[in-house]
C-alpha positions as CSV (number, residue, x, y, z in Angstrom):
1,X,0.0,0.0,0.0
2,X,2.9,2.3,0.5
3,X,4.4,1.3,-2.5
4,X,1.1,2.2,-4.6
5,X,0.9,5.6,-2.7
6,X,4.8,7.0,-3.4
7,X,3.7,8.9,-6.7
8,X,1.6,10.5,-4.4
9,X,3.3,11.3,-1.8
10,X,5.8,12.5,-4.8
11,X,3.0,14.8,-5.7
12,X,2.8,16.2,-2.6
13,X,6.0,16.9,-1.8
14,X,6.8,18.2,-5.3
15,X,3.7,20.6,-4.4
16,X,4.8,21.6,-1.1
17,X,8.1,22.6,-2.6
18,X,6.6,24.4,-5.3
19,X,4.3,26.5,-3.1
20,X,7.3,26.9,-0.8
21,X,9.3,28.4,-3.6
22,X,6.3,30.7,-4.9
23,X,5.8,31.7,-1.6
24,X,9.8,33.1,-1.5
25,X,9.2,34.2,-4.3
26,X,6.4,36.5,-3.6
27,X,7.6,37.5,-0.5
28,X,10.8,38.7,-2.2
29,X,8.8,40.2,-4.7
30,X,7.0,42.1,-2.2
31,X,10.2,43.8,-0.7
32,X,11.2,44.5,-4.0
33,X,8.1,46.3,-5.3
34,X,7.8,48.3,-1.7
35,X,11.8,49.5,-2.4
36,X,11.1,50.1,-6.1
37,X,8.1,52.0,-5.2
38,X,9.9,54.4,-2.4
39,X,12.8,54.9,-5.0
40,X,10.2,56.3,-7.7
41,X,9.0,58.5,-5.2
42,X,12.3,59.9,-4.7
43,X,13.1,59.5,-8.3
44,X,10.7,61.5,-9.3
45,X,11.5,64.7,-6.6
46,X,14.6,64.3,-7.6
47,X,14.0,64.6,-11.2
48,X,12.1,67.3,-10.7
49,X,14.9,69.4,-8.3
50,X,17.0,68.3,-11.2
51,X,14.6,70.0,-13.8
52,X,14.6,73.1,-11.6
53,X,18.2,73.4,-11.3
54,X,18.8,72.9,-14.8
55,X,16.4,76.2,-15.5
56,X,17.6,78.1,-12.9
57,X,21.3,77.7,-14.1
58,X,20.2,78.4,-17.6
59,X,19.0,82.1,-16.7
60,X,20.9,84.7,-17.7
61,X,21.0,86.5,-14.0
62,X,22.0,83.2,-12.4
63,X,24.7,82.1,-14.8
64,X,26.5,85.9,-14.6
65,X,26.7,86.0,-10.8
66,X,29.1,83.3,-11.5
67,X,31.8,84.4,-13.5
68,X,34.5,87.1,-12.3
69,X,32.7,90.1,-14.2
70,X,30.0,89.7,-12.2
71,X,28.7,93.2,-11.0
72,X,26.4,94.2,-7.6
73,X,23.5,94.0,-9.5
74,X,24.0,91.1,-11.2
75,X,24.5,89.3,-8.0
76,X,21.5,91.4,-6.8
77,X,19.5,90.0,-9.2
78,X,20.7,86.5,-8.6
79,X,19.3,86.7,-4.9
80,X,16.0,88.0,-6.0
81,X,15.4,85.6,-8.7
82,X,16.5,82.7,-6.6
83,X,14.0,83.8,-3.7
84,X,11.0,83.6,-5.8
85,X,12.0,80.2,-7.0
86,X,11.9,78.9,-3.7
87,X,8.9,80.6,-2.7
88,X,7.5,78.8,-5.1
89,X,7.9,75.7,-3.2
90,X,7.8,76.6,0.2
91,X,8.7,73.5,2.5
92,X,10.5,71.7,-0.1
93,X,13.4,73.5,-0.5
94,X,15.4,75.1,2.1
95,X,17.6,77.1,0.5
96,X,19.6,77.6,-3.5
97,X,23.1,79.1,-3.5
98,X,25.3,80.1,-6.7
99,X,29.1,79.6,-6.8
100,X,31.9,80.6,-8.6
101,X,34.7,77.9,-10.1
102,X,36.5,78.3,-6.4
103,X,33.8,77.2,-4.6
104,X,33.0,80.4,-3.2
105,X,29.0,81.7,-2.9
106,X,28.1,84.5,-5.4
107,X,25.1,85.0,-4.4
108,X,22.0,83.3,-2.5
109,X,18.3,82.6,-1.7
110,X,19.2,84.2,1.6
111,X,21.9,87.4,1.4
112,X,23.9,86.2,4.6
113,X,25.7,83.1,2.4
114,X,27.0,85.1,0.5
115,X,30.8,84.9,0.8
116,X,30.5,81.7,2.2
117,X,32.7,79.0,1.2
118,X,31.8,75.9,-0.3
119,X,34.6,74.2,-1.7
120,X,34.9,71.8,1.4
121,X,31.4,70.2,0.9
122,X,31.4,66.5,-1.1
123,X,28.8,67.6,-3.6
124,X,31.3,71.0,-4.9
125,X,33.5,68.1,-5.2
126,X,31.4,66.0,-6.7
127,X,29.8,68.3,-9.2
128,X,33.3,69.7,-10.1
129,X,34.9,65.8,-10.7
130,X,31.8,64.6,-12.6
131,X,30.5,68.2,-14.7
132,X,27.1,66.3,-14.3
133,X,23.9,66.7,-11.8
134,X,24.8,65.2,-8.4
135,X,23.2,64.4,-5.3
136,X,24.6,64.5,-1.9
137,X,24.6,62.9,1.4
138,X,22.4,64.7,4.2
139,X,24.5,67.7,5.9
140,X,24.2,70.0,8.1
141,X,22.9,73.3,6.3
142,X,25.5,76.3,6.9
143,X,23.0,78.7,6.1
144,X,19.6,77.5,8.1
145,X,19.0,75.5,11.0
146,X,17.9,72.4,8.8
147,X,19.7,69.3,7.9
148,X,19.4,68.9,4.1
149,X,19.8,66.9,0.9
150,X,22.4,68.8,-1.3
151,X,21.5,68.5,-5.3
152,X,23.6,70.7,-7.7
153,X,24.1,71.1,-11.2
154,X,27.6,72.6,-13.0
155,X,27.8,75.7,-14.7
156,X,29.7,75.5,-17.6
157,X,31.6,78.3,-19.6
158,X,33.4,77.7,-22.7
159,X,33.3,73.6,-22.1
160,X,34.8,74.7,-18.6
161,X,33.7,74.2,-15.1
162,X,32.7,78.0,-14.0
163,X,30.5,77.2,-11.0
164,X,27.4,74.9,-9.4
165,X,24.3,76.0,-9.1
166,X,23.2,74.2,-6.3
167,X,20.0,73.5,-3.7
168,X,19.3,71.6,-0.7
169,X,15.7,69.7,0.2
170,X,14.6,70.0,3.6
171,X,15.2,66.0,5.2
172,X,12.0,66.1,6.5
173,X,10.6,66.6,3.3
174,X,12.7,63.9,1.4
175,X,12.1,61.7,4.4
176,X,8.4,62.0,4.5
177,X,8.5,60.8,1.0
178,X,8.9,57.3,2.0
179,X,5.9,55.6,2.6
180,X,4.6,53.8,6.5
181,X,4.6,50.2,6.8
182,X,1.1,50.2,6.5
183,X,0.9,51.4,3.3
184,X,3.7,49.1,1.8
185,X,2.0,45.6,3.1
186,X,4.1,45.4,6.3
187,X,7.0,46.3,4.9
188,X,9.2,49.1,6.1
189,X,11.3,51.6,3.5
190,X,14.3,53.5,5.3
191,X,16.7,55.8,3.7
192,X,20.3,55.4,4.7
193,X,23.5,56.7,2.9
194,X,26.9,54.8,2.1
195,X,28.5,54.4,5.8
196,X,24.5,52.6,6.5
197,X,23.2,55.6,8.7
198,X,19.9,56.4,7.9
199,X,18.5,59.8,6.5
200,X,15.3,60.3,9.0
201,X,12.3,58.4,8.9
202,X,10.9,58.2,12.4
203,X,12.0,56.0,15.0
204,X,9.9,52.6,14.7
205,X,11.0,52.0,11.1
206,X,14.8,52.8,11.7
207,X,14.7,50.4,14.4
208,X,13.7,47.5,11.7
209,X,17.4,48.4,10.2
210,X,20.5,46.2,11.1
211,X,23.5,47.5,12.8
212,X,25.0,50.6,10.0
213,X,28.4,48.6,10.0
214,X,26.2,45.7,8.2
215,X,24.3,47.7,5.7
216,X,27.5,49.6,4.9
217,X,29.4,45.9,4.0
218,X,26.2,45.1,2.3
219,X,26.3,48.3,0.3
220,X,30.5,48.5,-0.4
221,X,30.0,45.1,-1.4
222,X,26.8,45.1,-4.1
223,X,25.2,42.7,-2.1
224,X,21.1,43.7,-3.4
225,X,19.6,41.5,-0.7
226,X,20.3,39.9,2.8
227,X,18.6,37.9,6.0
228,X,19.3,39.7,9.2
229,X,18.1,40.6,12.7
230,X,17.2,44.4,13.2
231,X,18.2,46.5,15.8
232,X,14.9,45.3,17.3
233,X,16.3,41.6,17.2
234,X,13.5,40.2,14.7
235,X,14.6,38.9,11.5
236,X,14.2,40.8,8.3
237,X,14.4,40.1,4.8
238,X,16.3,43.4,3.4
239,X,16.4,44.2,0.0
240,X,18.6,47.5,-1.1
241,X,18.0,49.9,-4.1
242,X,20.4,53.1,-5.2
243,X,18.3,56.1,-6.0
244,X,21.0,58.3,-7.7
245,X,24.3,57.2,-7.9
246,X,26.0,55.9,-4.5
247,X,25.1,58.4,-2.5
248,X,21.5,57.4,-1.2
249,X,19.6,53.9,-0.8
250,X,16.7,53.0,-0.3
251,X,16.4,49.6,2.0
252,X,13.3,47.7,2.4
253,X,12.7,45.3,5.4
254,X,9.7,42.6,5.7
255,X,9.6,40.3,8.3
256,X,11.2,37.2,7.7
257,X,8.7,33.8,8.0
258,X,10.1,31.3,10.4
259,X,11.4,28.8,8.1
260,X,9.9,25.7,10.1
261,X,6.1,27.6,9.9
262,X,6.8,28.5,6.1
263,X,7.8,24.5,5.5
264,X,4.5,23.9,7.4
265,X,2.0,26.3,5.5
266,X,3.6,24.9,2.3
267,X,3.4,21.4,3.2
268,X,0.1,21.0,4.7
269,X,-1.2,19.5,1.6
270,X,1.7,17.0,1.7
271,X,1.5,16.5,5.7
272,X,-2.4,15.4,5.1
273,X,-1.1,13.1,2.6
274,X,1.2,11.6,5.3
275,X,-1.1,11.6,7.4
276,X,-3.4,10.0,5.6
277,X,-1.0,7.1,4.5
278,X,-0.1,6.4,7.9
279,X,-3.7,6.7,9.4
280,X,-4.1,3.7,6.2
281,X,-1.3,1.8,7.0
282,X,-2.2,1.6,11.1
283,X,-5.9,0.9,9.8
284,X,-3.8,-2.5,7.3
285,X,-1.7,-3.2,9.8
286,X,-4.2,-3.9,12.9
287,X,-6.5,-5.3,10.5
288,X,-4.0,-8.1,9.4
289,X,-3.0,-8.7,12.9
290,X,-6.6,-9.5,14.0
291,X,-8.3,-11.5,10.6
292,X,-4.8,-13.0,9.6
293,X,-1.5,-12.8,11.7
294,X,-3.7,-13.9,15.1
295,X,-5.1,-16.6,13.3
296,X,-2.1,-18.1,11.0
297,X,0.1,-17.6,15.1
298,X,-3.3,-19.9,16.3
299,X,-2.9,-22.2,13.6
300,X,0.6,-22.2,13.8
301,X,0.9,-23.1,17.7
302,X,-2.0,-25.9,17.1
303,X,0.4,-27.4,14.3
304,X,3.1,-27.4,17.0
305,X,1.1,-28.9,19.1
306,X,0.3,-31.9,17.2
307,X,4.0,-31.9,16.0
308,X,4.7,-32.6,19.7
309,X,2.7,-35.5,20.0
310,X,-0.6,-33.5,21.7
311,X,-4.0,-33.9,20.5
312,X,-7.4,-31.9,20.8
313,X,-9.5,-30.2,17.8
314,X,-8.3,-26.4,15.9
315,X,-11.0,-24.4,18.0
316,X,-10.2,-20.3,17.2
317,X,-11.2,-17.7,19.9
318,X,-13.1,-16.0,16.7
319,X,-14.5,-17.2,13.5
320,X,-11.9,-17.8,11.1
321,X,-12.4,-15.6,7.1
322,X,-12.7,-18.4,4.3
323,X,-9.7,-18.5,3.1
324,X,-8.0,-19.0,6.3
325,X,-11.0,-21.6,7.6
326,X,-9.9,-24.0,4.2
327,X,-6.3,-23.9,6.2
328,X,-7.7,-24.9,9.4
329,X,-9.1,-27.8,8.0
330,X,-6.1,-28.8,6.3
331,X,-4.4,-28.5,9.4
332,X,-7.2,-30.1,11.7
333,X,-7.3,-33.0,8.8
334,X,-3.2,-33.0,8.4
335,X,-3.3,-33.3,13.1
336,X,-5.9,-36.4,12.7
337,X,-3.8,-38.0,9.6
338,X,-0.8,-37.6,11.8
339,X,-2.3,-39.4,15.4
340,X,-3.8,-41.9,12.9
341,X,-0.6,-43.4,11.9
342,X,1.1,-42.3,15.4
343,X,-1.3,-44.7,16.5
344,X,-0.5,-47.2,14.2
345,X,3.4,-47.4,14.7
346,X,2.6,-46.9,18.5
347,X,0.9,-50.2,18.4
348,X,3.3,-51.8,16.3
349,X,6.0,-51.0,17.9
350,X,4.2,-52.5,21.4
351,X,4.0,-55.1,19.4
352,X,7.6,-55.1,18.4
353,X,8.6,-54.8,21.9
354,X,6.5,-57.7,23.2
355,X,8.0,-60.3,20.8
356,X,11.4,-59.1,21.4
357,X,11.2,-59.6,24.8
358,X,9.5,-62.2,24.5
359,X,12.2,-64.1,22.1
360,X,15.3,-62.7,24.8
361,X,12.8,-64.5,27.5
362,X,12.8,-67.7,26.1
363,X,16.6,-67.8,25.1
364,X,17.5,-67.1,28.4
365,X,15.4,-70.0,29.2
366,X,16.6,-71.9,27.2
367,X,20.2,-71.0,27.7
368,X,19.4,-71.8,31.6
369,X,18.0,-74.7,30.8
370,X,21.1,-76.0,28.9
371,X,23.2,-74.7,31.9
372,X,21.4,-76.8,34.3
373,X,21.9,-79.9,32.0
374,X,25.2,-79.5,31.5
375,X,25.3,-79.1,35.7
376,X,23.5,-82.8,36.5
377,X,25.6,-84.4,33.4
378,X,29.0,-82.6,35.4
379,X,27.7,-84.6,38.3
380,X,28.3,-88.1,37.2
381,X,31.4,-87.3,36.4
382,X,34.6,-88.3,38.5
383,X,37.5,-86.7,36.9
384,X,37.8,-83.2,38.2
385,X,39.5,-82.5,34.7
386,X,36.1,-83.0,32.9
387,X,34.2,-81.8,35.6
388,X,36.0,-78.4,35.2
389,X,35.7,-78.3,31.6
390,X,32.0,-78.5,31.9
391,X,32.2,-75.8,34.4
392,X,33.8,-73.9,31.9
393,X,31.1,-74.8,29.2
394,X,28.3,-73.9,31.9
395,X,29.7,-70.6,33.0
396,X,30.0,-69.8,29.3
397,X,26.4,-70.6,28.9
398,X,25.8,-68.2,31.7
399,X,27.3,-65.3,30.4
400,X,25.2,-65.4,26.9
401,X,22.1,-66.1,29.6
402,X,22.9,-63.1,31.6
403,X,23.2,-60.9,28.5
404,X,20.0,-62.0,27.5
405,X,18.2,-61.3,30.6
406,X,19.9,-57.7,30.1
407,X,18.4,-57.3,26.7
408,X,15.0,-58.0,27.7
409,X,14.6,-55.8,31.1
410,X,16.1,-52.9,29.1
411,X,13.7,-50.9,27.3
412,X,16.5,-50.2,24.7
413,X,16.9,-53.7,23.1
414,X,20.5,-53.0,20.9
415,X,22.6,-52.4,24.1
416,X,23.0,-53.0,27.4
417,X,24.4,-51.4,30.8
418,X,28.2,-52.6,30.7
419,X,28.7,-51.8,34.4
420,X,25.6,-53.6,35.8
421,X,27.0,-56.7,32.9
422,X,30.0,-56.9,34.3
423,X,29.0,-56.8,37.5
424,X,26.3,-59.5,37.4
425,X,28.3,-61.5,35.6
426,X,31.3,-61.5,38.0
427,X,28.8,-62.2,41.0
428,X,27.3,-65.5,39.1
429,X,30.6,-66.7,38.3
430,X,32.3,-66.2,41.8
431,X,29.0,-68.0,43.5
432,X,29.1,-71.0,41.4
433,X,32.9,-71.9,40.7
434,X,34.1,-71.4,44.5
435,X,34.8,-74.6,46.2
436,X,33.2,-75.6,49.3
437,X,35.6,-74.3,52.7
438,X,36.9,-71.7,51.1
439,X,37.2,-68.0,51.6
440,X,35.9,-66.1,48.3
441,X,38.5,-63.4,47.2
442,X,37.3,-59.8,47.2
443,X,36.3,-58.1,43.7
444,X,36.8,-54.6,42.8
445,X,34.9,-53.9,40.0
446,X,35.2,-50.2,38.6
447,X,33.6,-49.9,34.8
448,X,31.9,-46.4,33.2
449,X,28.6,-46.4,33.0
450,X,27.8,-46.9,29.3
451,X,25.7,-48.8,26.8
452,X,27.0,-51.2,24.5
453,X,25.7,-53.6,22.4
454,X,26.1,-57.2,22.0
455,X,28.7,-57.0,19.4
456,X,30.6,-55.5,22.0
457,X,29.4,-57.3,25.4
458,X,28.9,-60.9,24.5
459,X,33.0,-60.7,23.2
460,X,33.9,-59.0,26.7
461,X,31.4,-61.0,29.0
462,X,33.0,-63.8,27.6
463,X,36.3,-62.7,28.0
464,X,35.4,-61.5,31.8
465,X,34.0,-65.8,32.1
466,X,37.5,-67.5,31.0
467,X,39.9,-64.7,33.2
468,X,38.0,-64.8,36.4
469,X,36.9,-68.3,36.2
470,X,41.0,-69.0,35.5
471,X,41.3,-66.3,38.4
472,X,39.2,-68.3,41.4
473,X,41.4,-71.4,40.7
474,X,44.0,-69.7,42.0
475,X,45.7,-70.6,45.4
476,X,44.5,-67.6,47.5
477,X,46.2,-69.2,50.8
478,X,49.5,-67.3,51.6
479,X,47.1,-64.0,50.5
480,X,46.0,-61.4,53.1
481,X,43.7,-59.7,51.4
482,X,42.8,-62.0,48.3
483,X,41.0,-59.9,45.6
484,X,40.4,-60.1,42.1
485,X,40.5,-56.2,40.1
486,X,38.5,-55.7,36.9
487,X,38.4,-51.9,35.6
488,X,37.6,-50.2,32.1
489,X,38.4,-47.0,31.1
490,X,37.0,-44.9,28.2
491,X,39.8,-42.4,26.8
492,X,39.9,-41.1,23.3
493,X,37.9,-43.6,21.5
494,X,39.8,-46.3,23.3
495,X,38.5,-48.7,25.8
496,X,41.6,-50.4,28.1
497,X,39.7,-53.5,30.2
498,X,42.1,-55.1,32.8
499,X,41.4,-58.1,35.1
500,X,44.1,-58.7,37.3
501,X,44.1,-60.7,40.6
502,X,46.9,-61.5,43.5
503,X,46.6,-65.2,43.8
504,X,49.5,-68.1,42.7
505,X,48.8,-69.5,40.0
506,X,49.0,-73.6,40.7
507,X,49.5,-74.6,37.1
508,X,45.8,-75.2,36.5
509,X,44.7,-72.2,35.4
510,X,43.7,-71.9,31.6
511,X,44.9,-68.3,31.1
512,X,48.7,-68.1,32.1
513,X,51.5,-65.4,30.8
514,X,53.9,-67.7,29.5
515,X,51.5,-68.5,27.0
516,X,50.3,-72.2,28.3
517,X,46.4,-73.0,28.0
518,X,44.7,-73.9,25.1
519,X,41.0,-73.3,24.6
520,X,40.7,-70.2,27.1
521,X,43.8,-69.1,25.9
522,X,42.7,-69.3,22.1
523,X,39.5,-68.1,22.9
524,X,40.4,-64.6,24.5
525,X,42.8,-64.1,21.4
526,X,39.9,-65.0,19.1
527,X,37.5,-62.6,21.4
528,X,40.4,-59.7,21.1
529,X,40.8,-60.6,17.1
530,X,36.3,-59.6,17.0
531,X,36.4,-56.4,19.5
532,X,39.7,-55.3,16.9
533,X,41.8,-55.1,20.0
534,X,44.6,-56.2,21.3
535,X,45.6,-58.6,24.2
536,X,48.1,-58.6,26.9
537,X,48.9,-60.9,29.7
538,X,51.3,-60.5,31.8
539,X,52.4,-62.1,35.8
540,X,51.9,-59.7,38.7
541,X,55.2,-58.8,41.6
542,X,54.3,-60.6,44.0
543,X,51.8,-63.3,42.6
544,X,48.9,-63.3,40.0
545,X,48.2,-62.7,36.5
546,X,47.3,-59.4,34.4
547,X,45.1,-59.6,31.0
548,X,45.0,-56.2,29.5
549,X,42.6,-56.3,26.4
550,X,42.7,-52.6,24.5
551,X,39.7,-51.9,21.8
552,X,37.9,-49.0,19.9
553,X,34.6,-48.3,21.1
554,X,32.0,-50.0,19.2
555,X,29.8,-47.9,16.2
556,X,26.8,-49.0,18.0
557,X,28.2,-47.2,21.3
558,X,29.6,-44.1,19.9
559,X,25.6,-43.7,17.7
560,X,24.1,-44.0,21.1
């Protein structure tokens, strides 16, 4: 859904930025229009002073009182003719003085300037450089009372600089010019000069004006428009406009928009599009949770369930949509096929189980059975030889009896505990091939406790038969402590079984270390030979025998 809505949200934002830039725009526009329209204002007065200097310096009267041959009436005449001028414009224009090449006054609007000298003020300077009409910064009037705007025009004799004809405009007049905030949309016009002071205005607008050491970089550097605080410490857009020459500017200052709020008022389209688009995607994303994620999670923990072993019926906590309702039945119908045939290999393995133990039952029976035969024929026998080869034969029948009867009471039926083995199997032997009046040695039986299968224990058990039954036939007599050792150890793959006992040997024994015997013997080699081992026997200090027999662990055992 968010995917389908980006070209909108483009939209939008190309919009927002679009309004954003009109509304710069405008607002630039604005300033502009307000300083354009203050600098006609004072275009046009200035035009028209220039108008009026350029007739007055054209008069006859005006244009002798400047040259050297001047006489008392010419200069007489001057004054009069330039006081009817400006009593034609009373308030405008404070005063209109006439000078010679030197810079000194010939004659004057008002008779005590005469004399005077003006070669010190920028506009003589000005007019004198240039030849051309020039207006000045605001001074100080040496004649009135009045700060004034200087405008003067050259007087020209023969191609040659003879003079200025010159007038000054009351500042309050050229100030008053400049139209109130109100009247400009908010937007406040101040006249300032080249160092940045401003030329009146009252004090409210001036205020709007950043420090003068700022406008005078802005102006030195023909920078048109800046951002800055005003002296009032609110942020202005200012905009700056020459009216004639370098000498005056006009600056115009609107409050600058917060940037954040502008970004706002230009976005809100956009924003509601946001909006919008999130308000959807909460509305999609709750919606799924409660008609599909919940329901797939319930479906999905039921389906756990059952793969667990559990059973019960896919009962929602709400009613299911279709689509999701055809799943639930696949996975109610998938649960039942699964218990079904659970079921199925649960009974037949019972059944399994049963017949096993049932076939490890009999063939210890059966074993036993054979045992106990071969114990009444060993009765009617008189040579202990034979007798004790059938005691051999019967105690070998006991082992694979034993490990039988450890199949079957294990619930595991491919291995068996070795330790518990061993250990039954050493306690059988000892109680049947001990002779009457004698003192049983002591057994020390330390084994890991593992599982192993028969591969592995009907080769040791048998081995365990021939070395302890060869072991009690020993002459235990001259022993304190008779005792007969068995220990495995597991290390690295490698199981080490020793039996070992402390008895002499009289020369009967089937397992002896200089290698006499011959069936036990032959048989524990053979038993090695199937566990892949090795076999070492070997006469203890002191009296008895050692059988070492080293061998990997089985697969079976290293599986389980």
């Amino acid at each position: 859904m968010a995917a389908a809505l980006l070209p909108v949200l483009g939209l939008g934002a190309w919009h927002a930025d679009s309004d954003l830039r009109k509304a710069e725009a405008h607002r630039d526009e604005a300033v502009a229009v307000a300083a354009e329209l203050a600098v006609a204002r004072h275009r046009v007065l200035i035009e028209g002073t220039r108008r009026l200097l350029v007739t007055i310096c054209a008069d006859d009267v005006v244009s002798k009182s400047a040259g050297p041959e001047a006489t008392p009436a010419d200069i007489t005449g001057c004054e009069m003719y330039l006081a009817r001028v400006l009593k034609a414009f009373p308030g405008e224009y404070s005063q209109a003085i006439v000078t010679d090449d030197k810079g000194i006054a010939r004659c004057s609007s008002t008779m005590t300037a005469a004399g005077m000298r003006f070669s010190d003020r920028e506009i003589f300077r000005q007019v004198r450089d240039t030849k051309e009409f020039s207006l000045g910064t605001q001074v100080a009037s040496r004649i009135t009372a009045l700060a004034i705007i200087p405008m003067a025009l050259p007087i020209m004799r023969g191609g040659e600089f003879g003079g200025m004809c010159a007038v000054g405009i009351s500042l309050g007049n050229f100030a008053d010019a400049v139209s109130p905030p109100s009247v400009n949309g908010g937007i406040a016009v101040v006249l300032v000069d080249r160092s940045g002071v401003s030329i009146g205005g009252n004090a409210e607008m001036v205020r709007v004006l950043p420090v003068a050491a700022r406008l005078a970089a802005a102006i030195v550097g023909g920078q048109t428009s800046f951002r800055d605080y005003g002296q009032d410490g609110t942020p202005y857009e200012f905009r700056i406009l020459p009216l004639v020459g370098n000498a005056i500017f006009a600056v115009a200052a609107a409050p600058a928009t917060d940037a954040f709020l502008s970004l706002v008022r230009a976005g809100a389209g956009f924003l509601l599009v946001v909006l919008a688009l999130v308000a959807a995607l909460i509305a999609v994303w709750f919606g799924a949770d409660r008609w599909c994620v919940r329901p797939l999670r319930y479906i999905r923990d039921f389906a756990g369930h059952v793969a667990r072993g559990g059973s019960g019926d896919l009962v929602p906590p709400r009613p299911l949509t279709p689509e999701l309702a055809s799943v639930g039945e696949g996975v109610t119908a998938m649960a039942g096929a699964i218990a079904s045939r659970e079921a199925e290999l649960r009974a037949g393995l019972e059944q399994r189980d049963h017949m096993l133990r049932e076939i490890h039952h009999r063939v210890k029976n059966n074993l036993q059975m054979i045992s106990s035969l071969l114990n009444l024929q060993a009765g009617e026998i008189r040579s202990p030889r034979i007798r004790r080869f059938f005691g051999d034969a019967q105690n070998r029948v006991l082992t694979l009896s034993i490990l039988h009867r450890h199949l079957y009471e294990r619930t595991s039926w491919a291995l068996v505990d070795f330790q518990r083995f061993i250990s039954d199997l050493v306690r059988q032997i000892s109680v049947g091939s001990l002779e009457v009046n004698r003192s049983p040695p002591r057994f020390h039986i330390r084994a890991p406790i593992m599982a192993v299968g028969p591969d592995t224990a009907i080769p040791v058990g048998l081995i365990v038969t021939e070395v302890v039954s060869s072991a009690l036939d020993h002459d235990f007599s001259g022993v304190a402590t008779p005792e007969i050792r068995i220990e495995a150890v597991e290390d690295e793959g490698q199981v080490t079984f020793t039996i070992e006992d402390n008895g002499q040997d009289k020369d009967s024994g089937s397992i002896r270390s200089d290698g006499r015997g011959v069936f036990g013997l032959t048989l524990i080699r053979g038993l090695a030979t199937q566990l892949g081992g090795e076999l070492t026997i070997t006469s203890r200090d002191g009296g008895g025998t050692r059988v070492v027999v080293t061998f990997p662990v089985a697969k079976e055992r290293a599986d389980a």
